[in-house]
ZAMARGU-4260 file (C-alpha; in steps of 0.2 Angstrom, whole numbers, plus 5000, padded with zeros to 4 digits):
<rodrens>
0) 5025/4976/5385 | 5030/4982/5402 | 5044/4995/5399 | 5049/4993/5418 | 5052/4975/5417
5) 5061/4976/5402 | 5072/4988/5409 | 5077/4979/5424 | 5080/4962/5413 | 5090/4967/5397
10) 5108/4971/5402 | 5111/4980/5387 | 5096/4995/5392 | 5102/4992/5411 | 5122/4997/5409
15) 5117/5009/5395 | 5108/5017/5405 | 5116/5017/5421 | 5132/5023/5411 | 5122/5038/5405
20) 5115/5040/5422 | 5133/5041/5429 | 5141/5052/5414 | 5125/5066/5416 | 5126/5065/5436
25) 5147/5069/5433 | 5142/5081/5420 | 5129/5090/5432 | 5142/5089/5447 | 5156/5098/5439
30) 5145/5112/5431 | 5137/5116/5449 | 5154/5114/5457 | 5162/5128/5444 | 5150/5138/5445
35) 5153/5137/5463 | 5171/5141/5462 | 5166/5154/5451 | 5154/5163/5464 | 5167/5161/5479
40) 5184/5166/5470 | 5192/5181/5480 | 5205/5193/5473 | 5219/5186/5485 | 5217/5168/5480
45) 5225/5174/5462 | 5241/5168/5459 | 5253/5178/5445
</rodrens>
């Protein structure tokens, strides 16, 4: 059984796993981006 062609022709693996794909990728952008936000945050950008 050819893991690769059975990937590419179920539609069930293929949008399960391009769902998961997306939600990790979201997951990652938004962890580097905070932590970025994080780093870069001055003192006068504070509100009270």
């Amino acid at each position: 059984m050819n893991l690769w062609h059975e990937f590419l022709n179920d539609p069930v693996i293929f949008i399960s796993f391009s769902g998961l794909a997306i939600v990790i990728g979201l997951c990652l952008f938004y962890a580097v981006y905070f932590i970025y936000k994080i780093d870069h945050d001055t003192p006068d950008s504070k509100q009270h």
